[in-house]
Structure formats: structure tokens, C-alpha cells
C-alpha positions as CSV (number, residue, x, y, z in Angstrom):
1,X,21.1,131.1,96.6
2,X,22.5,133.3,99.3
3,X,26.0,131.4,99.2
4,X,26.2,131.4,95.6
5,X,26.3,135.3,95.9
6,X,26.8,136.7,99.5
7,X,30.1,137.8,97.7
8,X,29.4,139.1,94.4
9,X,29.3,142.8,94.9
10,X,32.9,142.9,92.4
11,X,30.8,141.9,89.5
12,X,29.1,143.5,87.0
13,X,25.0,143.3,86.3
14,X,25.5,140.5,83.1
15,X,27.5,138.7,85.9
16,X,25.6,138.8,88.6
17,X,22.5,137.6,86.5
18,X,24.3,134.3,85.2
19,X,25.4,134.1,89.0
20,X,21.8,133.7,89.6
21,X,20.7,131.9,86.5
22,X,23.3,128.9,87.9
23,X,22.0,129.0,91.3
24,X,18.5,128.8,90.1
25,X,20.4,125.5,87.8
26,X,21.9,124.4,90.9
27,X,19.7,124.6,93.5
28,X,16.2,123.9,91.7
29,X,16.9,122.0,88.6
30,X,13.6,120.5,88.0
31,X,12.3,123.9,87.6
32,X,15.0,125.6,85.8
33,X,14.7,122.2,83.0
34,X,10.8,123.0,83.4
35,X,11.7,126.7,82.3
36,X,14.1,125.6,80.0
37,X,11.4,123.3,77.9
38,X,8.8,125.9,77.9
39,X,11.2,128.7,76.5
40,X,12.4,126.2,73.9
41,X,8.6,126.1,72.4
42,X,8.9,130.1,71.7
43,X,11.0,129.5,69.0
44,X,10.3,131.0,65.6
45,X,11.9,132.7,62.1
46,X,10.1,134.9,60.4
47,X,10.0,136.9,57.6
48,X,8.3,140.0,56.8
49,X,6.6,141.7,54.2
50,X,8.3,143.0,51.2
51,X,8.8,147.4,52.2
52,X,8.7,149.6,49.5
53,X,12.2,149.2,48.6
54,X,12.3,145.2,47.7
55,X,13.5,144.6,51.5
56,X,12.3,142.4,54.2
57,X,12.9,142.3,57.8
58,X,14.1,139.0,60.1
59,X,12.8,138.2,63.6
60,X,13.8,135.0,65.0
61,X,14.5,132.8,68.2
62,X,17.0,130.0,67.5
63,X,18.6,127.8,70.1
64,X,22.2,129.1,71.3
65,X,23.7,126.5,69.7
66,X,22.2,127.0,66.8
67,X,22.2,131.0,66.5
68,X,26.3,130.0,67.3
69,X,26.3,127.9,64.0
70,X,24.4,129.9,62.4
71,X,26.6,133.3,62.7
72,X,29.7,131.0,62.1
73,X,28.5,129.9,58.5
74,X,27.4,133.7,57.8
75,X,30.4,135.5,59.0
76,X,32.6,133.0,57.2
77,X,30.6,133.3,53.4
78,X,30.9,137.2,54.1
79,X,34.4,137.1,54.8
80,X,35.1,134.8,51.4
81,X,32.9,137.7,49.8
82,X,35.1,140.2,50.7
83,X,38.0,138.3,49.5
84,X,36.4,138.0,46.1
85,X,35.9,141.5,45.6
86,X,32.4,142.7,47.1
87,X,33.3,146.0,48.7
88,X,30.4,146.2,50.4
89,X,30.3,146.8,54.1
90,X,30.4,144.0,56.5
91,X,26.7,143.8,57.5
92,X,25.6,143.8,54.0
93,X,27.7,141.3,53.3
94,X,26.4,139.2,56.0
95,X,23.1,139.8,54.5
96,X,24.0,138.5,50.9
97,X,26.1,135.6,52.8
98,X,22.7,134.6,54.5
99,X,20.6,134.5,51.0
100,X,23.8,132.3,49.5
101,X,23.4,130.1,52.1
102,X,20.0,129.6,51.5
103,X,20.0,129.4,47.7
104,X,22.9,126.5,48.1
105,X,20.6,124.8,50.2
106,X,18.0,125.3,47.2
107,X,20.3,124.1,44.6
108,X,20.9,121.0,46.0
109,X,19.3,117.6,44.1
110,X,17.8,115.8,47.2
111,X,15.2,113.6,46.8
112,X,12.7,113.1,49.4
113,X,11.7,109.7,49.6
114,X,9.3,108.1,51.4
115,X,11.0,107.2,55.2
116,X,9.8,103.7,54.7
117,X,11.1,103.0,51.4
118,X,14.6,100.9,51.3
119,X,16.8,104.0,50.0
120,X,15.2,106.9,52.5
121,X,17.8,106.5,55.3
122,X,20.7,105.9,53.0
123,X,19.2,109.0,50.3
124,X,18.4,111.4,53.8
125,X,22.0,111.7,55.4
126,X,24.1,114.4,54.6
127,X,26.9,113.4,56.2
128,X,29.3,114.9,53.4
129,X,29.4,113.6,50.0
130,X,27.4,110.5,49.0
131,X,25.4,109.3,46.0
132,X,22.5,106.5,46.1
133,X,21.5,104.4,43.5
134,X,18.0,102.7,43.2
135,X,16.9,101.5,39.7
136,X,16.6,104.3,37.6
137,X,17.0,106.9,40.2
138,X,20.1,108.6,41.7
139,X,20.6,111.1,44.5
140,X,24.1,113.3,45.1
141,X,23.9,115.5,48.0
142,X,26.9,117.7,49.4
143,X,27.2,119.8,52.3
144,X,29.9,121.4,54.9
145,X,30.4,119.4,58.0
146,X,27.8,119.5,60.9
147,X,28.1,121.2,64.7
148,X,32.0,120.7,66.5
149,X,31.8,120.2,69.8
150,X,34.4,120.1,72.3
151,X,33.5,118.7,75.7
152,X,35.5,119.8,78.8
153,X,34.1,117.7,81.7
154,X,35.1,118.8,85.1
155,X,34.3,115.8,87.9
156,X,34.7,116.4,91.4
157,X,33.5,114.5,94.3
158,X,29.8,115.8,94.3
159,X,29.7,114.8,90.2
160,X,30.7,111.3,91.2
161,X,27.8,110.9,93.4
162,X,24.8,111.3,90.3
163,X,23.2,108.3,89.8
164,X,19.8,107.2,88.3
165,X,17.6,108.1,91.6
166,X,19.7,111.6,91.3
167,X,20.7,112.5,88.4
168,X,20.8,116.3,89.5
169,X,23.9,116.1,91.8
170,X,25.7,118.9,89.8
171,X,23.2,119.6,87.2
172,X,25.3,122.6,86.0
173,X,27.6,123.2,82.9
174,X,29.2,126.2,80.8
175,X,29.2,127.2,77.5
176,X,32.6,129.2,77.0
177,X,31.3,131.0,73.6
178,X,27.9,132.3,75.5
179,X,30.3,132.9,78.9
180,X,26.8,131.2,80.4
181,X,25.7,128.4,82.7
182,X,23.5,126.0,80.9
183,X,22.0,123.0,82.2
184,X,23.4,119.2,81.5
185,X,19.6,118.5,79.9
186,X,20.7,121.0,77.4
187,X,24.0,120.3,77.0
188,X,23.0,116.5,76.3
189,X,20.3,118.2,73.6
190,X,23.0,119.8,71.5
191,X,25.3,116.8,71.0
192,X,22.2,114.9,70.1
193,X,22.2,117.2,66.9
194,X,22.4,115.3,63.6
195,X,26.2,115.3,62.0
196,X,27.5,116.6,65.1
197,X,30.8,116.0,66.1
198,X,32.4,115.8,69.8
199,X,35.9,116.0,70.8
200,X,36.4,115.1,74.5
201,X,40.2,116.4,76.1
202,X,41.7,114.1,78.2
203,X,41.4,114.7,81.6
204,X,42.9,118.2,82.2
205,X,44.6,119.3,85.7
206,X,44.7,123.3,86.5
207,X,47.2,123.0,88.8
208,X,49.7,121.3,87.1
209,X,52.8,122.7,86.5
210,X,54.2,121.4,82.8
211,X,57.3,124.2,81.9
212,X,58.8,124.2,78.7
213,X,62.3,125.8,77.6
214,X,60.7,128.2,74.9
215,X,59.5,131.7,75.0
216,X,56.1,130.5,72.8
217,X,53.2,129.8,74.7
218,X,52.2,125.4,73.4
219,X,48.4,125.2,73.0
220,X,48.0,123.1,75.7
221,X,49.3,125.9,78.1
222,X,46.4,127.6,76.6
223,X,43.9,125.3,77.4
224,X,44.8,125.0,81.1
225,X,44.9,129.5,81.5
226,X,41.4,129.5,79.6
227,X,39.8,126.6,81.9
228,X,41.2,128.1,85.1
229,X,40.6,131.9,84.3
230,X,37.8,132.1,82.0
231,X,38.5,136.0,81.4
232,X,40.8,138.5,81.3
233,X,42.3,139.2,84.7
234,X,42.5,143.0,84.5
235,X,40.4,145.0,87.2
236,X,36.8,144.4,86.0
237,X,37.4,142.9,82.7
238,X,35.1,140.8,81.4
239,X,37.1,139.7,77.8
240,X,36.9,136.0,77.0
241,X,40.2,134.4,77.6
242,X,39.8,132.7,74.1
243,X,40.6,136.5,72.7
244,X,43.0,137.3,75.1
245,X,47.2,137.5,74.8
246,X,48.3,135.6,77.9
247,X,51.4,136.9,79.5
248,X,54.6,135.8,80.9
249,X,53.9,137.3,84.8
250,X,57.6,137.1,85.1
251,X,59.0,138.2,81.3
252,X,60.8,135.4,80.2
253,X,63.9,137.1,79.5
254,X,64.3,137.4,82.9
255,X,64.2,134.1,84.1
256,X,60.2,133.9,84.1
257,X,59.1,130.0,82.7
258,X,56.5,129.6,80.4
259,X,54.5,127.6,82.2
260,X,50.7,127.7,83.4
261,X,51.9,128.9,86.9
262,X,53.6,132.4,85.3
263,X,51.2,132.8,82.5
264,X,47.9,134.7,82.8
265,X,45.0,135.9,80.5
266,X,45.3,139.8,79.7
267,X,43.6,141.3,76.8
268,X,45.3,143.5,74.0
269,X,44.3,146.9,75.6
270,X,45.7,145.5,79.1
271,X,48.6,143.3,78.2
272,X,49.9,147.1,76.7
273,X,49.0,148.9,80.2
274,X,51.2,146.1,82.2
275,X,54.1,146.3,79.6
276,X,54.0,149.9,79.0
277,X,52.5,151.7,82.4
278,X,52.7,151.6,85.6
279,X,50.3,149.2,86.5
280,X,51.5,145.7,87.7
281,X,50.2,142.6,89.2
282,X,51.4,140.1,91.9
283,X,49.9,136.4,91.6
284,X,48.5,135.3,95.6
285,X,47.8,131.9,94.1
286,X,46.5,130.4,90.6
287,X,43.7,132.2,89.4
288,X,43.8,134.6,92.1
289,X,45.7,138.1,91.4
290,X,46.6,141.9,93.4
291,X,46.9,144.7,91.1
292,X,48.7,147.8,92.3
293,X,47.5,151.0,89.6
294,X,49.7,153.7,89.2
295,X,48.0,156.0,91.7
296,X,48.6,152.8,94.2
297,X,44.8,151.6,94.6
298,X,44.7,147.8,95.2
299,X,42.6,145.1,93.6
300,X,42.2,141.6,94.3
301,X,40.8,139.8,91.1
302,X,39.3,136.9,91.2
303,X,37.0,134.2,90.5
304,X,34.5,136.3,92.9
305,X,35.1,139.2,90.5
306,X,36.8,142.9,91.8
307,X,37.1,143.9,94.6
308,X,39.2,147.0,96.3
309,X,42.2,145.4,98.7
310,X,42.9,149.0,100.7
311,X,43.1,152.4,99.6
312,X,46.4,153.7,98.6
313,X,48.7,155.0,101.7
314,X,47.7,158.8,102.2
């Protein structure tokens, strides 16, 4: 635990607690899959009684990956709303997407057969559209596609050492959309999920070095800045790289390549400061970065976090 975070003073209290949640992962797995279980069996959705204007109140504890799937369908049927004329505001939209969503579930002509019977596997998937016949009876059943996943696996020489007898060499992986570390027992639990389909990327190297001769960042440049980064690499910024602009350290128009080397994660608000101010960066390695404010204060950003270089000359 203490070399997971004898350095960690440049992060902020969120980080610092999933700094402890993966050395707890790490370090103690058994336990942390022990914890893991036992939180799983809290989980409820509720509804509550009707107030005394026709409204009802939602409490709930889903599983990550299923609160993520759940938001996803929601924001999307609100957003559709809005394009077909509901000017209501976003959150009541998201509560009249949420009752759609249930009452298409509702409308739905599924019959439940017995498991046992010849028809119940073929009449219980709903795996898009299909019909099944049996004698005089006949099912449709439509629904959107399940759960995406897309599996980045990282080896490295400890990985390659799990076997059966220790399965727990690096127990630890990373959900990008949470920003958290999550166990391999729980990763393997979500792509167990019915209809759920996994992408795996071919094996991915961060320090490659693949130019190309155009100013436009290709996806798979992306890919390779959001792996290695994980954030925005502004002092203390915590902005998923996902929703970040990445920028040409060197501009391109002056000779700069667009290439994972010379492009780096900034958010909106600090993309405009580096273009626009006088603040600047200088890149000590991949993934590793000295920014110089306009006052001359120093800061090395990392994957450590902040953290001061020197203060400005006096």
C-alpha cells in the first residue's frame, strides 16, 4: 500500500481514494472480491408512494455496468424527445424517457413458456428480431441491441505469470467510463451479461510512433493518447481524455507531425489557455509533461498527478 502512494500528494481526494481502492485490489484480492460479492447483495429499485401530486420517488442500487446502460438508453429517448418537439427541460424529459422505456417493455407480446418445453429457449432470446412458431401459437419479440463492450487488455510480464494455482497475479483492471479500478472477477461478470457484445483491439503499443502527412488527428491516434494519458494533462485536471481535444504540441503548421509523440489530451477550457495565453508546456517524455504559467510557476504533470517543479525565479 505504501508504494502504491508514497507519491500521491499531486492528486485530488476522488484520486487518492481509487489509488487506494486498487491497492486494496492489488495487494488483497481475496478480500476486495469478498467485498465486492457482499456489496453486490445490497442491490435494490424501489419505488415510492404516490405524494399528493400523482408523483413518486426512485431509490436504487444497480451495478456500474448496468446504471452505465441504463443512463445511455434514458439520455438517448430524451434526446429523441426533444427532437420531436417536447420542450420540456432535460430532467423531465429523462423522466418521461424512463416511463417510455418501461411501457415498451410492457407492450411487447412475449410469451413465457415453460423452460422445459421445446420452444422456451428459442421463444426467451431477445437477441433482435425473431418470431417462433409452435402449433397454433406464435411469439414476435423486438428489442435494441444488448451491452458493447470494448476490451483493452494490457499484458506485461507479471500478467503472463497467472495461472490456475494464481490466478490473482494482476488482479486489477479499469473501467474508462467510471475513471475506476475494478477487479478482473467483475470485469469477467459484465461480459457474461446476456446479448452482450465484446470488441477486443488488437494489441495496442503506446510508444509507437505511426505519423501521418495530414493535419486531422486518425482515430487510432486517438486510441493510443486516451490509453497512455487517461485525462486531461492541464495542472490538476481531471477531464476524461474521451471528452478532450488533443493537441498538436508542436502546431502543425509549423512543422509539428500528427503523430502520438506530438499529440496530447487538453480539454476545451485548456486547449483555449495554451493557444490563446501564456501558458505552455514542454513534453519530458510520453505521458509525462512541464507546464510553465504565465506568472512562471512550474508543474510536472503526470501519471503521479501535480506536482510544483520550482518556484518561479524571484
Amino acid at each position: 500500500m505504501d508504494r502504491q502512494l508514497f507519491n500521491a500528494s499531486g492528486v485530488g481526494w476522488a484520486q487518492l481514494e481509487r489509488l487506494v481502492a486498487e491497492a486494496v485490489l492489488r495487494f488483497d484480492p481475496e478480500q476486495a472480491e469478498t467485498d465486492r460479492k457482499n456489496a453486490a447483495d445490497q442491490r435494490h429499485f424501489d419505488i415510492g408512494e404516490v405524494d399528493e401530486h400523482g408523483l413518486v420517488h426512485l431509490d436504487g442500487l444497480l451495478d456500474a455496468a448496468d446504471g452505465h446502460d441504463l443512463n445511455l438508453a434514458v439520455s438517448r429517448r430524451a434526446e429523441v424527445l426533444g427532437k420531436l418537439g417536447d420542450d420540456s427541460s432535460l430532467d423531465v424529459r429523462r423522466s418521461k424517457a424512463a416511463a417510455e422505456l418501461a411501457r415498451q417493455d410492457l407492450a411487447l407480446d412475449l410469451l413465457i413458456p415453460d423452460p422445459g418445453s421445446p420452444e422456451g429457449p428459442e421463444v426467451s432470446r431477445l437477441a433482435g428480431a425473431r418470431t417462433s412458431t409452435t402449433g397454433d401459437s406464435s411469439t414476435t419479440g423486438s428489442t435494441v441491441p444488448g451491452r458493447k463492450v470494448i476490451l483493452n487488455v494490457h499484458l506485461t510480464d507479471t500478467s503472463l505469470m497467472a495461472d490456475d494455482e494464481n490466478p490473482f497475479v494482476n488482479p486489477v483492471g479499469r473501467w474508462e467510463e467510471g475513471r475506476c479500478p475494478v477487479s478482473t472477477a467483475q470485469i469477467r461478470e459484465w461480459l457474461r451479461a446476456k446479448d452482450t457484445t465484446i470488441i477486443v483491439r488488437p494489441v495496442i503499443d503506446l510508444a509507437d510512433h505511426v505519423p501521418v502527412d495530414s493535419y486531422e488527428i486518425p482515430d487510432r491516434h486517438r486510441t493510443r493518447v486516451i490509453l497512455r494519458d487517461h485525462s486531461c494533462r492541464f495542472p490538476h485536471c481531471t477531464r476524461p481524455a474521451q471528452r478532450c481535444d488533443l493537441d498538436h504540441h508542436q502546431p502543425h503548421a509549423q512543422g509539428g507531425p500528427t503523430c502520438p509523440c506530438n499529440e496530447v489530451p487538453l480539454c476545451r477550457r485548456h486547449h483555449r489557455a495554451k493557444t490563446h495565453s501564456a501558458w505552455r508546456y514542454d513534453i519530458v517524455m510520453p505521458g509525462s509533461y512541464v507546464w510553465t504559467s504565465p506568472n512562471g510557476f512550474r508543474f510536472r504533470v503526470d501519471h503521479r498527478g501535480t506536482h510544483a517543479v520550482h518556484p518561479p525565479d524571484e
